[in-house]
PyMOL Python script that loads the backbone (N, CA, C, O; Angstrom):
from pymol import cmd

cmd.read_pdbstr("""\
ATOM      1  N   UNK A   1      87.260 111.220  82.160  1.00  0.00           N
ATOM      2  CA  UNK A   1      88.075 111.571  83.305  1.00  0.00           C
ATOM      3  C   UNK A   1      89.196 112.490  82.829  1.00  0.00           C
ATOM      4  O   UNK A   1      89.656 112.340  81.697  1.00  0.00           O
ATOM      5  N   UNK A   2      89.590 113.305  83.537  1.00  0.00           N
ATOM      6  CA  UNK A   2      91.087 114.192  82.861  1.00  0.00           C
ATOM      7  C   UNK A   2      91.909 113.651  84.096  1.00  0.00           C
ATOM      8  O   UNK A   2      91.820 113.106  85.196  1.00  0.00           O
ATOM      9  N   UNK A   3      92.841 114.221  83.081  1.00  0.00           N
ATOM     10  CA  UNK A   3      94.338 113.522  83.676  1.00  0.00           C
ATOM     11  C   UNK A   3      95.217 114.847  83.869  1.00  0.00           C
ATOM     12  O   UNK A   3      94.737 115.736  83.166  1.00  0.00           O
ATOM     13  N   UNK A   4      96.227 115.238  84.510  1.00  0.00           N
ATOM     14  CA  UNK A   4      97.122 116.450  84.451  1.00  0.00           C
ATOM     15  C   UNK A   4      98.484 115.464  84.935  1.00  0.00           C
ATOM     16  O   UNK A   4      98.574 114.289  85.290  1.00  0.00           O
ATOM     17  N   UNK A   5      99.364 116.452  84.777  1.00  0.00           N
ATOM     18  CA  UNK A   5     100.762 116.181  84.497  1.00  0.00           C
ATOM     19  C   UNK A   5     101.254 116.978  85.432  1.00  0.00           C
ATOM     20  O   UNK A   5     101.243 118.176  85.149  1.00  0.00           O
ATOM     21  N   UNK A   6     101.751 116.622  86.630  1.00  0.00           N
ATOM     22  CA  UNK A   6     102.310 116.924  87.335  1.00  0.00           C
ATOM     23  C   UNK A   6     104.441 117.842  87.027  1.00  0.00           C
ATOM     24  O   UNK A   6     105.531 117.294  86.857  1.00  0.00           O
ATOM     25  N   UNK A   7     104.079 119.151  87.096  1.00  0.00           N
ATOM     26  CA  UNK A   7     105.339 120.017  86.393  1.00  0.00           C
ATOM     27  C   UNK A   7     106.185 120.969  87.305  1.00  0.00           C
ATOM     28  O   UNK A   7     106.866 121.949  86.999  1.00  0.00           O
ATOM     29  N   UNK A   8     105.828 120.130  89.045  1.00  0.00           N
ATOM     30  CA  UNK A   8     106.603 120.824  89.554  1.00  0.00           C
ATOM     31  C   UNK A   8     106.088 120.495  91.231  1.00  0.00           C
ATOM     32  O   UNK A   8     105.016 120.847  91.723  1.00  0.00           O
ATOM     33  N   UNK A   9     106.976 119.873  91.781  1.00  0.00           N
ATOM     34  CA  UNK A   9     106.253 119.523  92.728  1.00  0.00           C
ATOM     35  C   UNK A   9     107.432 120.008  93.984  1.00  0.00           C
ATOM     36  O   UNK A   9     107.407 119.559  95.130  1.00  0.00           O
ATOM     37  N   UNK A  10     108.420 120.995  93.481  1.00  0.00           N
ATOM     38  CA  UNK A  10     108.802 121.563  94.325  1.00  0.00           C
ATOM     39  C   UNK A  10     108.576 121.899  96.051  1.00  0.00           C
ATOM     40  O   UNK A  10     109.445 121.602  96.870  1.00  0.00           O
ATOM     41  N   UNK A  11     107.616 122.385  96.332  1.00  0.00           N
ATOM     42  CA  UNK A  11     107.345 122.483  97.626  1.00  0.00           C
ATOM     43  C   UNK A  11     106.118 121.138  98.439  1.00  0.00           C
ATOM     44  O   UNK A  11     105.533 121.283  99.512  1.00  0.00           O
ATOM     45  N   UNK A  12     106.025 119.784  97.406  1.00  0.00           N
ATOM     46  CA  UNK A  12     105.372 119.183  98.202  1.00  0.00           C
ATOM     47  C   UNK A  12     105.898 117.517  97.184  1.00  0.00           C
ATOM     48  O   UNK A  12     105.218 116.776  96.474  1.00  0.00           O
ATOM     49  N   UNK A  13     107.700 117.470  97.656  1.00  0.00           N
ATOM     50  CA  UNK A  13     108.443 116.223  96.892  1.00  0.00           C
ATOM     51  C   UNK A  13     107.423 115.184  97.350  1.00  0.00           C
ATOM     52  O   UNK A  13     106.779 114.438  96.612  1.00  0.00           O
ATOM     53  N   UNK A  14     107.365 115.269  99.070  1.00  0.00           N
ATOM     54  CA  UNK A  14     106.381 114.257  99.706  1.00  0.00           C
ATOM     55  C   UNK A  14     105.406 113.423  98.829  1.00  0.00           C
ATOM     56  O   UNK A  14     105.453 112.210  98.623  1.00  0.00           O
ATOM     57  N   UNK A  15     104.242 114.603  98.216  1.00  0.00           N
ATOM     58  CA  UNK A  15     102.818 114.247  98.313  1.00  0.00           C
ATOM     59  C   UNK A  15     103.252 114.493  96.707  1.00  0.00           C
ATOM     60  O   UNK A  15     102.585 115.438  97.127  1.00  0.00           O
ATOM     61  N   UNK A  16     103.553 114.590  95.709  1.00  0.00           N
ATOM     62  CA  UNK A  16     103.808 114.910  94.509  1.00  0.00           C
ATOM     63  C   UNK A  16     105.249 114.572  93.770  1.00  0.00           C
ATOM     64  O   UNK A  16     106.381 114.917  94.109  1.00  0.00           O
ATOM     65  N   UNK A  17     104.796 113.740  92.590  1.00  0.00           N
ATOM     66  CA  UNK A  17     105.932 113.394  91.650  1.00  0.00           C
ATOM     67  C   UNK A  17     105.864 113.650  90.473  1.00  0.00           C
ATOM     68  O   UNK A  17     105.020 113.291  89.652  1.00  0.00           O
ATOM     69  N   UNK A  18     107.382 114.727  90.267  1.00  0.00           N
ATOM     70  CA  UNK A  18     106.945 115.528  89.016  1.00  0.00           C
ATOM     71  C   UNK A  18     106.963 114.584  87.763  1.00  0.00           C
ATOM     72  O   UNK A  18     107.427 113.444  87.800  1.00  0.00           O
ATOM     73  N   UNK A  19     106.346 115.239  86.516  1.00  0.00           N
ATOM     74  CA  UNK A  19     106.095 114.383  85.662  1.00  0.00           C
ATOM     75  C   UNK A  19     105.396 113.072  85.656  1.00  0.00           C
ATOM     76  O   UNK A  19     105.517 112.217  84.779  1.00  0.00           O
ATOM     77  N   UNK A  20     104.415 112.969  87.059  1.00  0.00           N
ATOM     78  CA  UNK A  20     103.601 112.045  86.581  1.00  0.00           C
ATOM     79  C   UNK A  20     101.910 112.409  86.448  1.00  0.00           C
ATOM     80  O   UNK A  20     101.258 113.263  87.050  1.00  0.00           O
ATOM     81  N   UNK A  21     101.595 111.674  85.687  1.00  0.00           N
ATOM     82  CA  UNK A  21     100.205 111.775  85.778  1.00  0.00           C
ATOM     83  C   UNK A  21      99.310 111.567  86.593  1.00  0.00           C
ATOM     84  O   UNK A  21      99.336 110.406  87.002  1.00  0.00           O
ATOM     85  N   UNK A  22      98.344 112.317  87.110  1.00  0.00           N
ATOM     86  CA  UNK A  22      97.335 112.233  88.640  1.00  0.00           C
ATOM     87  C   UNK A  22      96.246 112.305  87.726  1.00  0.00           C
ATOM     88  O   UNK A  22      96.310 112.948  86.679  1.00  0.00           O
ATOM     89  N   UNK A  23      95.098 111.564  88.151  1.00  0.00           N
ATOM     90  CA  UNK A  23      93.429 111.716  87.887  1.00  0.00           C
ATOM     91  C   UNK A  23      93.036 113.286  88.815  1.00  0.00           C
ATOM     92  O   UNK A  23      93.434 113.634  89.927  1.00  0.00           O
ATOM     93  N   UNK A  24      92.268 113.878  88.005  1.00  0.00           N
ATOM     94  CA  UNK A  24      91.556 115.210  88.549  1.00  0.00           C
ATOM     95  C   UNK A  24      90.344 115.108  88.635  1.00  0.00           C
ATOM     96  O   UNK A  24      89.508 115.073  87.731  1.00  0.00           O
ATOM     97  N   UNK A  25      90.148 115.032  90.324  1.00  0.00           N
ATOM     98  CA  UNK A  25      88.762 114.832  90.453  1.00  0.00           C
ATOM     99  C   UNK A  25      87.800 115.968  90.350  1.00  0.00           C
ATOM    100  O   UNK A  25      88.427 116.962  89.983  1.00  0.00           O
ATOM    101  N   UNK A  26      86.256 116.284  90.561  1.00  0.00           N
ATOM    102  CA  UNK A  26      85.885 116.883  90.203  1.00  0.00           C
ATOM    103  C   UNK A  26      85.255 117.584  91.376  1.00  0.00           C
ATOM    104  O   UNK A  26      84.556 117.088  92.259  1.00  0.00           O
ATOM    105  N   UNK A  27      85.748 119.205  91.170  1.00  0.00           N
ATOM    106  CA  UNK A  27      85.526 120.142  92.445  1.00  0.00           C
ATOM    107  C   UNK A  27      85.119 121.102  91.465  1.00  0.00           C
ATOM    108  O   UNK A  27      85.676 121.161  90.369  1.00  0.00           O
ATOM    109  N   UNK A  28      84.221 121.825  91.782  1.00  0.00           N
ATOM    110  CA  UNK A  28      84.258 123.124  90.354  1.00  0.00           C
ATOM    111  C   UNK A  28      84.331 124.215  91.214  1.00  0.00           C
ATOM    112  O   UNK A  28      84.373 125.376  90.809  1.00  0.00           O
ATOM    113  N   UNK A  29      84.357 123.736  92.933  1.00  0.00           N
ATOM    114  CA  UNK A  29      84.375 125.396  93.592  1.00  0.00           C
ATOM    115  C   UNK A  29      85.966 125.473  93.361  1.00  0.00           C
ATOM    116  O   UNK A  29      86.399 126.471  92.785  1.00  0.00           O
ATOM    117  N   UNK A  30      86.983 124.329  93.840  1.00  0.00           N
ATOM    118  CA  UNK A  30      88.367 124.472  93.606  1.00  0.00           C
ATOM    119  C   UNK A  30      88.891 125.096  92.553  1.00  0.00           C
ATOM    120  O   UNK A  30      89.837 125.881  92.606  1.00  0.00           O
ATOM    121  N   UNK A  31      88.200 124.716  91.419  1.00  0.00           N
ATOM    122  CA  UNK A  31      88.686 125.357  89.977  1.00  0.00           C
ATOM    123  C   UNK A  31      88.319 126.498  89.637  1.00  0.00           C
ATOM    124  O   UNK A  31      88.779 127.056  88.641  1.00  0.00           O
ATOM    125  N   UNK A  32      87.355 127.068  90.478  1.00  0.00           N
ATOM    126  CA  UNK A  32      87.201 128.632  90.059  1.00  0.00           C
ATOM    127  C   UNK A  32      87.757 129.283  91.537  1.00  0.00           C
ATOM    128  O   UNK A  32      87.321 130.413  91.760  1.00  0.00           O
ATOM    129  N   UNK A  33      88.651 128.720  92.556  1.00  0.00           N
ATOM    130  CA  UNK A  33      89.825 129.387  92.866  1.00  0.00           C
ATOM    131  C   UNK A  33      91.189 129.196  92.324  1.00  0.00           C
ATOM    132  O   UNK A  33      92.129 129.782  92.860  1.00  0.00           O
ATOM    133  N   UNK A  34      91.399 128.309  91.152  1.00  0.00           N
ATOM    134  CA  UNK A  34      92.417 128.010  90.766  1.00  0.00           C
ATOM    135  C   UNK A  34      92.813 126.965  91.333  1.00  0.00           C
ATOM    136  O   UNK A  34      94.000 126.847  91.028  1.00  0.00           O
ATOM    137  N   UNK A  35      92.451 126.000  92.091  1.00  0.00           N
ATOM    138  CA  UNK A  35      93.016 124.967  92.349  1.00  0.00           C
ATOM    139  C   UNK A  35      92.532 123.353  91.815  1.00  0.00           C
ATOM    140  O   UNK A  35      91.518 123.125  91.155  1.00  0.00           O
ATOM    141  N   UNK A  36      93.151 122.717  92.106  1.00  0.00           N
ATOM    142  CA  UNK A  36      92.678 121.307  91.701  1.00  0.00           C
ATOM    143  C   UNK A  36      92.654 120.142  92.565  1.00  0.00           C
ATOM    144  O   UNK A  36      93.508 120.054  93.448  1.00  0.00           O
ATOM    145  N   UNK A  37      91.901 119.366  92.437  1.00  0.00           N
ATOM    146  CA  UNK A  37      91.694 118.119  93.582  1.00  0.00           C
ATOM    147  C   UNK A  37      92.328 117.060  92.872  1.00  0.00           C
ATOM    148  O   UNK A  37      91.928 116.751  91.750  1.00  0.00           O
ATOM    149  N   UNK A  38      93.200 116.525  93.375  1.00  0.00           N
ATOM    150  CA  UNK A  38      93.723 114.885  92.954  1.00  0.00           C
ATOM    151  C   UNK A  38      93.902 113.874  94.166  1.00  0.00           C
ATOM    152  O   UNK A  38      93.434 114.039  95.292  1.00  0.00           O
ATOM    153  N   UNK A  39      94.802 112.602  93.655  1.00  0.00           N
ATOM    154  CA  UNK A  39      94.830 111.873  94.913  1.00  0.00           C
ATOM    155  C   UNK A  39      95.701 111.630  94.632  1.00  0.00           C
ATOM    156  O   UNK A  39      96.047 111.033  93.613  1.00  0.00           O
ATOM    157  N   UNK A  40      96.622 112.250  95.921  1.00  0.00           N
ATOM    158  CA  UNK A  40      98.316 112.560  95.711  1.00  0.00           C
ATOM    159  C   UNK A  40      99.313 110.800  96.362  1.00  0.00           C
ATOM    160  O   UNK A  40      98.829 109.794  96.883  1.00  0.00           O
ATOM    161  N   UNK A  41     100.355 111.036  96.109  1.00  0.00           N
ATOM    162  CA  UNK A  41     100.832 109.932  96.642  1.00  0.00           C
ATOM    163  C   UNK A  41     100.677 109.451  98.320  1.00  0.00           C
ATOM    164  O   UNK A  41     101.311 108.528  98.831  1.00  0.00           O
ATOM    165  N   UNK A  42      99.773 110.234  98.947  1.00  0.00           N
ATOM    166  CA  UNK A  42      98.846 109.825 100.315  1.00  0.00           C
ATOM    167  C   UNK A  42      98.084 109.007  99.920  1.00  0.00           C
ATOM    168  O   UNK A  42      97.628 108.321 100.834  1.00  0.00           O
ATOM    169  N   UNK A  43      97.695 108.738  98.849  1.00  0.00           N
ATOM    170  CA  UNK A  43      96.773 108.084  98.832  1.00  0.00           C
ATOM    171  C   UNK A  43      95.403 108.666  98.925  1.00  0.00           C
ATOM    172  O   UNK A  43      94.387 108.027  98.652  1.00  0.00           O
ATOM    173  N   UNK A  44      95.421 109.907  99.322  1.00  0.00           N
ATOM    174  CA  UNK A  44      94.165 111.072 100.228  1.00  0.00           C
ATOM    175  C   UNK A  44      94.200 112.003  98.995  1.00  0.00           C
ATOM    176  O   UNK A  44      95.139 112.230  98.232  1.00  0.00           O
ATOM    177  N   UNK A  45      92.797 112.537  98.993  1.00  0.00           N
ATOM    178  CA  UNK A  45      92.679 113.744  97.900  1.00  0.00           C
ATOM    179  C   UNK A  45      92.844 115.099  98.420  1.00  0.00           C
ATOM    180  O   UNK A  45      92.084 115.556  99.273  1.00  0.00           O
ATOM    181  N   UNK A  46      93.879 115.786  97.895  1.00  0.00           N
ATOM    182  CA  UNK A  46      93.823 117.281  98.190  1.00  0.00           C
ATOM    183  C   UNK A  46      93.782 117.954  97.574  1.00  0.00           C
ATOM    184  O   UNK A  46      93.444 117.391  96.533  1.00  0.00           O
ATOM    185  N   UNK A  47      93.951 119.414  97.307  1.00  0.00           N
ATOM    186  CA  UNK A  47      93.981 120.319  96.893  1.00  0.00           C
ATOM    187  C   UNK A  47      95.106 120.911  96.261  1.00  0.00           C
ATOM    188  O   UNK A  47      95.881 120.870  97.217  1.00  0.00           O
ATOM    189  N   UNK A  48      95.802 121.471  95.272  1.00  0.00           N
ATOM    190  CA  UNK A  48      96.814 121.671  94.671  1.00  0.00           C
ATOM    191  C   UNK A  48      96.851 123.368  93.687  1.00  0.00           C
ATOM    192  O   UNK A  48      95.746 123.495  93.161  1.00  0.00           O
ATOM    193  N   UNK A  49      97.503 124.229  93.446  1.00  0.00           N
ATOM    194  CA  UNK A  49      97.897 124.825  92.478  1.00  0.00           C
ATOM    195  C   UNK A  49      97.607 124.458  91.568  1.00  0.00           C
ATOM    196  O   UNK A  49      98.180 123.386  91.370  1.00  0.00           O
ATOM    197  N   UNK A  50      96.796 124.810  90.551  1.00  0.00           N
ATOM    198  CA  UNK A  50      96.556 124.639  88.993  1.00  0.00           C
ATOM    199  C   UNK A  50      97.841 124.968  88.239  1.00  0.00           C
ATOM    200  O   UNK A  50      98.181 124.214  87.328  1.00  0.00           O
ATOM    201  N   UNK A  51      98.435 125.822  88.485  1.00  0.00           N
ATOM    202  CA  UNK A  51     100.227 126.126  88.405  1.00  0.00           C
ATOM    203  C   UNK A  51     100.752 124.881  88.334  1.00  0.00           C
ATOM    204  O   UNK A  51     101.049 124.531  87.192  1.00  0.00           O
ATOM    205  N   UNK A  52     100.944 124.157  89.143  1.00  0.00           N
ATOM    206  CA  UNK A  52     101.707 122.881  89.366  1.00  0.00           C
ATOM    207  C   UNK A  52     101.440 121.469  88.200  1.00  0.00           C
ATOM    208  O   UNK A  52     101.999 120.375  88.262  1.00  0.00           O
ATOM    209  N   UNK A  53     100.485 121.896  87.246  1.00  0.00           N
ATOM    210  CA  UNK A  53      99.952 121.015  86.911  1.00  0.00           C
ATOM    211  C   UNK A  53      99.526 121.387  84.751  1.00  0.00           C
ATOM    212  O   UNK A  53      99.082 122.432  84.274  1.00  0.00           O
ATOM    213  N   UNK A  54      99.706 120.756  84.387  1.00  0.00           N
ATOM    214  CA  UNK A  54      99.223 120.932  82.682  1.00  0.00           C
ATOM    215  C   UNK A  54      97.764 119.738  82.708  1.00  0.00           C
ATOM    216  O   UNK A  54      97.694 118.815  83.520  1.00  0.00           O
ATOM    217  N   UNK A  55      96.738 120.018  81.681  1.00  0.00           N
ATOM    218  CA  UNK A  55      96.003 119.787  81.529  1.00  0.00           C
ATOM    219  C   UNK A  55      96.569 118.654  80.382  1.00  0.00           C
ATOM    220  O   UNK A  55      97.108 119.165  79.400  1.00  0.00           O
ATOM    221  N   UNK A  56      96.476 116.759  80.424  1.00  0.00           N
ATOM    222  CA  UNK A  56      96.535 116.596  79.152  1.00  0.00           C
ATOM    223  C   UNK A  56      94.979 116.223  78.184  1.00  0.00           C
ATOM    224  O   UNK A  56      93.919 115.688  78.510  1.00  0.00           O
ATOM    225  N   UNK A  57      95.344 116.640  77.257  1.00  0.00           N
ATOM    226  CA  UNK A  57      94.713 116.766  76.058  1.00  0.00           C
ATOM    227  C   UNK A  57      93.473 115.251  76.154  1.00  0.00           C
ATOM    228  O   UNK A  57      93.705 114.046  76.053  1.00  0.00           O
ATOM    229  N   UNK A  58      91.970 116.113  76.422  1.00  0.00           N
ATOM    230  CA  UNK A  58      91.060 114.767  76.067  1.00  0.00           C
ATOM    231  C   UNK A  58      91.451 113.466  75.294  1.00  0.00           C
ATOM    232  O   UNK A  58      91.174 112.345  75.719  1.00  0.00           O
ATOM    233  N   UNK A  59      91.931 113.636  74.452  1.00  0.00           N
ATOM    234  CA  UNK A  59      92.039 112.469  73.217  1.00  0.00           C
ATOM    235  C   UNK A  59      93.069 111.866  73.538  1.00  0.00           C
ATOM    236  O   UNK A  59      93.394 110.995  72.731  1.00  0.00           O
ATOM    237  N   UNK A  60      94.027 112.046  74.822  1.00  0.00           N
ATOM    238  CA  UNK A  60      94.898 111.103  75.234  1.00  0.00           C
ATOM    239  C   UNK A  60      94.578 110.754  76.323  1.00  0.00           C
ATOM    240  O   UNK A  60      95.206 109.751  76.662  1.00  0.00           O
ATOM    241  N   UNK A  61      93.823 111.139  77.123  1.00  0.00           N
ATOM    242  CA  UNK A  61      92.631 111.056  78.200  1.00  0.00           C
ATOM    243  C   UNK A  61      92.239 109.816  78.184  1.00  0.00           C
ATOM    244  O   UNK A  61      92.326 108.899  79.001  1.00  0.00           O
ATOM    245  N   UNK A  62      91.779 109.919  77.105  1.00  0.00           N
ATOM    246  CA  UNK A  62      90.573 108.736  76.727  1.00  0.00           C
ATOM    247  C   UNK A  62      91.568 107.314  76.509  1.00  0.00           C
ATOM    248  O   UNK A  62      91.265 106.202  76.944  1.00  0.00           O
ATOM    249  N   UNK A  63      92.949 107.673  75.651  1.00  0.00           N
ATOM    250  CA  UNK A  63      93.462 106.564  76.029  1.00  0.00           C
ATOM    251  C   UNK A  63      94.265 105.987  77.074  1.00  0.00           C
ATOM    252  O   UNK A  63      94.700 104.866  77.335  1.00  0.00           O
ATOM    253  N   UNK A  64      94.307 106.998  77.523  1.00  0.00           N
ATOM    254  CA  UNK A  64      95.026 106.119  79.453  1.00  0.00           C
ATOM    255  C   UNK A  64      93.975 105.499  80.355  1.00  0.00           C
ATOM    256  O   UNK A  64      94.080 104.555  81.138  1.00  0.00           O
ATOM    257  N   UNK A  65      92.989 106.224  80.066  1.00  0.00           N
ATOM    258  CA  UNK A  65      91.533 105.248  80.451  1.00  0.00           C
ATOM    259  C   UNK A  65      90.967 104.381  79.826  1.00  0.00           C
ATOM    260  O   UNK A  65      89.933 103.754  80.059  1.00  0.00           O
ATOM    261  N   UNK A  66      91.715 104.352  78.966  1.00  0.00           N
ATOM    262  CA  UNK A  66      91.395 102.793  78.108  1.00  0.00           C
ATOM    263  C   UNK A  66      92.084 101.949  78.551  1.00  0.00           C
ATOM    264  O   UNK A  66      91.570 100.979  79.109  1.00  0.00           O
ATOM    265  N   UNK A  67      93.364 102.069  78.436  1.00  0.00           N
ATOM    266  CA  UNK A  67      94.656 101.682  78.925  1.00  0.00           C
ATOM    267  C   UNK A  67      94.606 100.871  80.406  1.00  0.00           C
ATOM    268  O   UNK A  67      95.098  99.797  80.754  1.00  0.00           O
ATOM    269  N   UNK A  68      94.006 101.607  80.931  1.00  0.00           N
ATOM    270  CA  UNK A  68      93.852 101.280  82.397  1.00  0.00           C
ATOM    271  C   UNK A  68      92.633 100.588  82.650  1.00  0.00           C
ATOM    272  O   UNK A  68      92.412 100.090  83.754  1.00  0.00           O
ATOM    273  N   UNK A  69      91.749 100.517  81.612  1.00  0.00           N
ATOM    274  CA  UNK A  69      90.849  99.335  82.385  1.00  0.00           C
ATOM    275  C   UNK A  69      90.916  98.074  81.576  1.00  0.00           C
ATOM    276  O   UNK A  69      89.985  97.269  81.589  1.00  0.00           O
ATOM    277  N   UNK A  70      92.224  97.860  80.732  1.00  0.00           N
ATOM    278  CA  UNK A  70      92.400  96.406  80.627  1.00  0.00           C
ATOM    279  C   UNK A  70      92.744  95.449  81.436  1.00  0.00           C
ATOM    280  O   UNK A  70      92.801  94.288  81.030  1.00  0.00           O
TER     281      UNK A  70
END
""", "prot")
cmd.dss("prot")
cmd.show_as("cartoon", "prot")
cmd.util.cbc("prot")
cmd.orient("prot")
């Protein structure tokens, strides 16, 4: 699963909290417009700026999903 880091949630305080981590679900038409699918603090999955967001690193990936299914 990847994870991104939320780095700016300026125009959507609502639905986005900076500096936290969101699961990125998997859209590959979104990502080859630049955007990304998560499930924002709605609870609902939308669409987002790839801008808004850092990719973290597989190998810490793996441990927040470890992490999380204890």
């Amino acid at each position: 699963m990847k994870w991104l880091l939320c780095i700016n949630n300026k125009d959507y305080p609502a639905s986005l909290e900076a500096m936290k981590l969101y699961k990125q679900l998997d859209d590959p038409t979104a990502e080859q417009l630049g955007m990304v699918r998560i499930i924002d603090e709605s609870g609902e999955d939308y669409l987002y700026a790839n801008s808004l967001f850092i990719q973290v690193p597989a190998v810490f990936g793996n441990h927040i999903d470890m992490a999380l299914s204890v």
